[in-house]
C-alpha positions in Angstrom: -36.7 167.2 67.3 -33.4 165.7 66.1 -32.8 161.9 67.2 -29.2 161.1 66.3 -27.8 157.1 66.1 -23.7 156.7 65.3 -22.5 153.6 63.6 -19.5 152.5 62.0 -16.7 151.9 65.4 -14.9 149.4 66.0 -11.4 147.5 66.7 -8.3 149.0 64.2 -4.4 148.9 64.4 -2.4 152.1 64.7 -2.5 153.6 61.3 -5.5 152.4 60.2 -8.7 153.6 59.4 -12.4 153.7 60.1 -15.7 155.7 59.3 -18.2 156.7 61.6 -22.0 157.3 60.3 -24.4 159.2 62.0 -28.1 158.8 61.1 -30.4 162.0 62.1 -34.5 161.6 62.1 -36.0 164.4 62.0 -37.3 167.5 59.6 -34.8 169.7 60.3 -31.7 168.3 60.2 -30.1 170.2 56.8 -30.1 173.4 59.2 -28.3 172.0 61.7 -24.1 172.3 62.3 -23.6 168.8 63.1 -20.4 168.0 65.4 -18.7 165.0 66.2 -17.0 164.7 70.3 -15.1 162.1 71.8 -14.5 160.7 75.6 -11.3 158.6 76.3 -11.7 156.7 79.6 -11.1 158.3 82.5 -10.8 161.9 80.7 -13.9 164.7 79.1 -15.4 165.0 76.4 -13.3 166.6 74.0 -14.6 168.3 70.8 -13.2 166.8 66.9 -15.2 168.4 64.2 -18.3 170.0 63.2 -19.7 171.0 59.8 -22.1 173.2 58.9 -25.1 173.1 56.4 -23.3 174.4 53.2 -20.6 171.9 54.4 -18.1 174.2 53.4 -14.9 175.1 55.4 -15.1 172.3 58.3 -14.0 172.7 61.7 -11.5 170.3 63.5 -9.5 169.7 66.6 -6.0 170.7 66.1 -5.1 166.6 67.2 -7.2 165.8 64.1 -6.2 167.6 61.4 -4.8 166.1 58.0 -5.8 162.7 59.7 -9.9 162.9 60.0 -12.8 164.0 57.5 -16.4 165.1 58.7 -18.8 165.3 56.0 -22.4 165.4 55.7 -25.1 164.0 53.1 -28.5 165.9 53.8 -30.2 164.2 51.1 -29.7 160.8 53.2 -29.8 163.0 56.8 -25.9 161.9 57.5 -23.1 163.0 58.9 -19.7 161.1 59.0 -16.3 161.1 60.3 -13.4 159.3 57.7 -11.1 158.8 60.7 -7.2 157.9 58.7 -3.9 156.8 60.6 -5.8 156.3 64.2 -3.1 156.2 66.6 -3.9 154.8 70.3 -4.9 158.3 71.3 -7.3 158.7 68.9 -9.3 155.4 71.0 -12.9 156.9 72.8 -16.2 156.5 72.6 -17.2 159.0 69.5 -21.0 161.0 70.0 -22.6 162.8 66.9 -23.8 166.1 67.9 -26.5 168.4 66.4 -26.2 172.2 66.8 -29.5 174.4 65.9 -27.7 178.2 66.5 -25.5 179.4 63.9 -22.1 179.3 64.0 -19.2 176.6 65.0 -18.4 175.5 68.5 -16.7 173.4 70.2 -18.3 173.9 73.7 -20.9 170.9 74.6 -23.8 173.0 76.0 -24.1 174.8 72.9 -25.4 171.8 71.2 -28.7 170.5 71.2 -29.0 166.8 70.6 -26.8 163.7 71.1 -26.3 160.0 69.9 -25.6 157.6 72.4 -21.9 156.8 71.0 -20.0 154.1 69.3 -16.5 152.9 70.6 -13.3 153.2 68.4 -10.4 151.4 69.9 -7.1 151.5 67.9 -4.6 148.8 69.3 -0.7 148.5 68.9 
């Protein structure tokens, strides 16, 4: 019901910074928790954030914290990441991720429908 299209990655330094959009179609997407995951090469799909409808009281990844932003705009159905001081680590490709079931996760399965991904690589 949700289709889901990321934007916004791209080459950066090491303390830089970049903001990721994600676009959702659909009529539904205001009561969805909408997450953001990453995959460094050769290693899973970790989770980063997720945000509810009220957008109140985010969720992040403890290797995130102070440094990245997730907010939403349901007005304009999008959801974004303000990624600050990227380090190398922080380089992956980056999936939006829509949740329909209440409450914040950070397990994969639990969400419903996924963008196809846009690479951030941060360089030294």
């Amino acid at each position: 019901q949700v289709q889901l299209v990321e934007s916004g990655g791209g080459l950066v330094q090491v303390g830089g910074s970049l903001r990721l959009s994600c676009a959702a179609s659909g009529p539904t997407f205001s009561t969805y928790i909408m997450g953001w995951f990453r995959q460094a090469p050769g290693k899973e799909r970790e989770f980063v954030a997720a945000i509810s409808r009220s957008a109140a009281s985010p969720y992040y990844a403890d290797s995130v914290k102070g440094r990245f932003t997730i907010s939403r705009d349901s007005a304009k159905n999008t959801v974004y990441l303000q990624m600050n001081s990227l380090k190398p680590e922080d380089t992956a490709v980056y999936y939006c991720a829509a949740k329909g079931s209440l409450g914040y996760s950070r397990i994969q399965k639990q969400y419903d429908y996924w963008g196809q991904g846009t690479q951030v690589t941060v360089s030294s």
